[in-house]
N, C-alpha and C positions, 0 to 999 in steps of 0.2 A: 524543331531543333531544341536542345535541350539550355540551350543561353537565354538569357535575357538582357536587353542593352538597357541602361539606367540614362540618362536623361547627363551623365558627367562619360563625355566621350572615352572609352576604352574600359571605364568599369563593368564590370557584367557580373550576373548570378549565375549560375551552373546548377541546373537542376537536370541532376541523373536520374536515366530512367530506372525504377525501383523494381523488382523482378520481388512479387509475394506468391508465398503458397503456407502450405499449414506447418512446415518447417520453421519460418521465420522468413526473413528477405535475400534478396544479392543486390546489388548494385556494382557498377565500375564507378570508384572515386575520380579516378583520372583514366584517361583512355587518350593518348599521343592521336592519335587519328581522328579521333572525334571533334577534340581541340583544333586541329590543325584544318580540318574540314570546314574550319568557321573562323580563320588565316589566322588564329591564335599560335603564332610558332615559337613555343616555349622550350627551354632546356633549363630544368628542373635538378640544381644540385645537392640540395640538404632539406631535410623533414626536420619541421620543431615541434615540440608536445608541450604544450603546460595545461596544469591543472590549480584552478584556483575555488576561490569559495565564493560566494554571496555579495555582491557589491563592490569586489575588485574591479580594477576600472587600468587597464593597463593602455600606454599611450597617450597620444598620437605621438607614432616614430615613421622614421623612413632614416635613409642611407643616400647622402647625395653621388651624384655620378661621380665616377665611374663606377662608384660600389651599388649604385643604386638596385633597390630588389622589386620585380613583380612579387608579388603571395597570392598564396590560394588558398582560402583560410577553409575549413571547414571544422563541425563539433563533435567530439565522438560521444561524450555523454554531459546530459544538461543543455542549456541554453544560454546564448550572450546576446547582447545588442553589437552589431559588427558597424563599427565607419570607418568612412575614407575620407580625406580631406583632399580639394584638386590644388596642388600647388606647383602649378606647371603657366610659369612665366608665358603672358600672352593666347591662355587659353579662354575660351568663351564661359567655361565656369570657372573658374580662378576663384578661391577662397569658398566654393560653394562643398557642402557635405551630403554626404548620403549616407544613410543607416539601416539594417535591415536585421531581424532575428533570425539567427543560424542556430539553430536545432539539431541536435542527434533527430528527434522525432521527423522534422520536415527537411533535412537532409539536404539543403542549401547549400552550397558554397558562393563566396565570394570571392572574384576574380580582380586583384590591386593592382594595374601596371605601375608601372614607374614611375615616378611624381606625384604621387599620391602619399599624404599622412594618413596612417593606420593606428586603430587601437579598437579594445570589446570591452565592455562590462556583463559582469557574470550577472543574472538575473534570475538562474535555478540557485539550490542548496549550492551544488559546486558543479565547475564545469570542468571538462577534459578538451582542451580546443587544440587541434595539429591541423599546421599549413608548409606550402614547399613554397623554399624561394628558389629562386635563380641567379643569384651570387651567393657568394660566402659571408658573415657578417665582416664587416671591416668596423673596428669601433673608433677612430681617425674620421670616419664619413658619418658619426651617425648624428642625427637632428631629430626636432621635435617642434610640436606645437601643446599647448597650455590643452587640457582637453577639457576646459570650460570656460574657454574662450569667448564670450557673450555673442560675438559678432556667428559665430558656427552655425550655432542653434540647434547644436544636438542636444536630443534627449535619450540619456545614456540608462533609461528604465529603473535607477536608484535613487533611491532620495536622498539629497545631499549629507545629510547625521548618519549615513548607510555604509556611503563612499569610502573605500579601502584604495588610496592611491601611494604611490611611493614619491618619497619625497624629489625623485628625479624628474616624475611628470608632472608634480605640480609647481616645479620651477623651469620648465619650458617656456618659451617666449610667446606671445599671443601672435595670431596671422601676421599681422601687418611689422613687427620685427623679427620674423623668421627668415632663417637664411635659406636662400633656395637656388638652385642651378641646372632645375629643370627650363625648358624651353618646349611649349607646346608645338607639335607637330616636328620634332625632331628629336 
C-alpha cells in the first residue's frame, strides 16, 4: 500500500506509485479510490499553492472545529521540512511532532487530519508546495502554535540567523497555552 502510519495516530505519508520511462514520470497525486481503500474518506474542497525561498518557515496553524482542515501537503518543486503537531485533547500523543522532507524529487505527501498543527521550512533555493484541504479557510477559527516552541523539538533544517518567519507565527502561543477544541477519538 502506498501509505505509511507515523507512530502520531491518523498521520500518514502517501507515497505514490511513480510510473518512469525515458519520457519523464506519471504518478496519481490523489486517487479517491486509493485513499478510500485504506478508510481515508476525504472530500477535498480547495487546492493552495505557495511558493517561497530559502529558510521560510511558515506555521504551525490549524482551524479549530467546526472549520477545522485535514491537508495533504505535497512539493512541486524544491524541498521543505514538513510538521505536524498532535493537538487533539486526550490523545496518547498530545503535544508530540513529526517531521518528514517532502520533495518534488522523492514525491512524499503528507496526510494532516484534524487536530493537528501544521507548518514547512523551505530548505532548497525556493520551493513550490500545494496541498487540498477539506473545508474553506474560515479566519474567526484560525490558531497557531510558536513554531520554536522548545518543548516540540522540531528541527526545521534552517539555522536559526537563516529563519524567514512572519511576525504572525512568531507570536503564536507555545503548546501548553494554545487553545484547542480538538477531542481525540471524536
Amino acid at each position: 500500500m502506498p501509505f505509511i502510519k507515523t507512530d502520531l495516530p491518523g498521520l500518514m505519508i502517501f507515497e505514490p506509485v511513480v510510473h518512469k520511462d525515458d519520457r519523464g514520470y506519471f504518478f496519481e497525486s490523489y486517487n479517491e479510490k486509493i485513499f478510500s481503500a485504506e478508510g481515508v474518506e476525504i472530500k477535498f474542497v480547495q487546492d493552495n499553492q505557495a511558493r517561497s525561498t530559502y529558510g521560510v518557515i511558515r506555521g504551525l496553524h490549524y482551524q479549530l472545529n467546526p472549520y477545522a482542515q485535514t491537508k495533504l501537503i505535497r512539493v512541486l518543486s524544491g524541498a521543505i521540512i514538513d510538521a505536524a503537531v498532535d493537538i487533539r485533547k486526550g490523545s496518547p500523543t498530545y503535544g508530540k511532532s513529526f517531521s518528514i522532507e517532502l520533495s518534488a524529487d522523492n514525491k512524499k505527501q503528507l496526510l494532516v487530519p484534524q487536530g493537528f498543527a501544521h507548518g514547512y521550512a523551505v530548505i532548497s533555493e525556493t520551493a513550490e508546495v500545494m496541498y487540498k484541504v477539506d473545508q474553506f479557510y474560515n479566519k474567526q477559527s484560525e490558531g497557531g502554535l510558536v513554531f520554536n516552541d522548545p518543548v516540540l523539538e522540531i528541527d526545521w533544517g534552517v539555522p536559526a540567523e537563516k529563519q524567514i518567519v512572519a511576525d504572525r507565527d512568531r507570536n503564536h502561543p507555545l503548546l501548553n497555552d494554545c487553545i484547542s477544541n480538538f477531542i481525540f477519538g471524536k
